[in-house]
C-alpha positions, 0 to 999 in steps of 0.5 A: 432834785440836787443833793448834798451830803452835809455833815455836823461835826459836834462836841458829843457826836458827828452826824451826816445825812444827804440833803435835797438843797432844795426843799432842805429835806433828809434824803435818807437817815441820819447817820451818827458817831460819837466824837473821838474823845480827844476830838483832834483833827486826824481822829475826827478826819477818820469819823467823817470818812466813815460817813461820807463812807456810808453814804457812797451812792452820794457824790458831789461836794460835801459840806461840813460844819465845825464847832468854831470861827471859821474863815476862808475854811480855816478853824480859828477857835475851838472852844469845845474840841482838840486846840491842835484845830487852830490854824487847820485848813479844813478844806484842804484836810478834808479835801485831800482825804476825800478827793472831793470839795468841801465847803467847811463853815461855822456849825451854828452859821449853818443851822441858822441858814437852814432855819432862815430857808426853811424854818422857823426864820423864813420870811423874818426881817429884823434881827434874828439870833439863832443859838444852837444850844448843846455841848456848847452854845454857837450863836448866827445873826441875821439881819434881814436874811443876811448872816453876820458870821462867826458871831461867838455869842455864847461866850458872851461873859455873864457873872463872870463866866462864859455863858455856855457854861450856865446856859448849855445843854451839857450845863444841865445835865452835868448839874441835873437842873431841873428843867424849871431850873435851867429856863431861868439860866436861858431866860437870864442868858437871853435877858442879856443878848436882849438887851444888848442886840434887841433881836426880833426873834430868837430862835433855839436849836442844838441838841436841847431844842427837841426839849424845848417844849419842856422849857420854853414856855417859863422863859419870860423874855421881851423877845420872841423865843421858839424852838428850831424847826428843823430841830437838831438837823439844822446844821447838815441841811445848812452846810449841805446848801451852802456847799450845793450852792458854792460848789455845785450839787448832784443832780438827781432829778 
């Protein structure tokens, strides 16, 4: 058994767990912080100490998402958290502190990977959208298995505003939609990347997937739409595969 530790760093909270790579399982409980209100890089450095802090029987690298472009671990955008992340180099931020490697990747590009393995993409072809729907909306596509990174398709423009302002789980309670309500925002969010990608399956994660059963079914799209398996874990178990995989994990077979 290799394991990861794998943490998610979101808009409301940062959550961290290990991870057995190979079967995509929690290796023990998920441990969860609020994210600093300001979210800057030091503050949010301080929380994922305090996580990879709590899980000190494990070692290795540690895979680390971000609400945001990322490439080559370099943060790019950050829509949803401190604008002081532009142009950080992640790995080199948190490496530093932690004195281990880190894989730092796309926080839906990672939930997406874990639904491709182990969840509710496994063994679908064709183009698949996973959107992780919460504080924002992050978007993976894939096609045939393989990952398009860094797609930003929650800022997709509909009437005139980004579509995460409609269509995410923060949209619904700030405005208290009903939950009839808000599958017709997701349903005219999905119409629309429908008609532009023609997806074979959209899959829904983030914080309102375990929800899902309280909306989906009134959304009436051509596409086939259903919730996320792994649910709202999605992202710790793929950034903690991703690092395994990149960097090598901890075997404790």
């Amino acid at each position: 058994m290799s394991v990861v530790l794998g943490i998610d760093i979101g808009g409301t909270g940062i959550k961290g767990a290990p991870v057995d790579t190979l079967t995509g399982e929690l290796q023990g409980e998920r441990y969860r912080i609020p994210t600093p209100k300001h979210g800057d890089p030091k503050a949010v450095l301080e929380v994922v100490v305090e996580i990879v802090g709590h899980f000190s029987d494990v070692h290795g690298p540690i895979g680390v998402t971000f609400p945001g472009v990322v490439i080559n671990n370099v943060i790019h955008t950050a829509a949803n958290v401190e604008k002081t992340w532009m142009g950080v180099d992640a790995h080199e931020l948190f490496a530093q502190s932690l004195g281990r490697p880190v894989k730092m990747m796309n926080d839906a590009d990672a939930a997406g990977l874990a639904e491709m393995r182990f969840g509710a993409g496994k063994g679908q072809h064709g183009v698949v959208i996973m959107l992780t729907m919460g504080t924002g909306i992050g978007s993976a596509v894939f096609l045939n298995g393989l990952l398009v990174p860094n797609t930003e398709l929650g800022h997709l423009e509909i009437d005139g505003k980004d579509a995460e302002i409609a269509a995410s789980g923060r949209a619904r309670d700030e405005e208290k939609l009903s939950w009839k309500k808000y599958a017709k925002r997701v349903e005219h969010y999905l119409s629309r990347l429908d008609a532009l990608l023609w997806p074979d399956l959209v899959i829904i994660g983030g914080g309102i997937s375990k929800e899902s059963a309280k909306f989906l079914d009134d959304v009436k799209v051509r596409c086939r739409v259903v919730s996320a398996r792994l649910l709202n874990n999605a992202g710790i178990v793929g950034t903690a595969v991703q690092a395994g995989e990149e960097l090598g994990g901890t075997d404790l077979r």
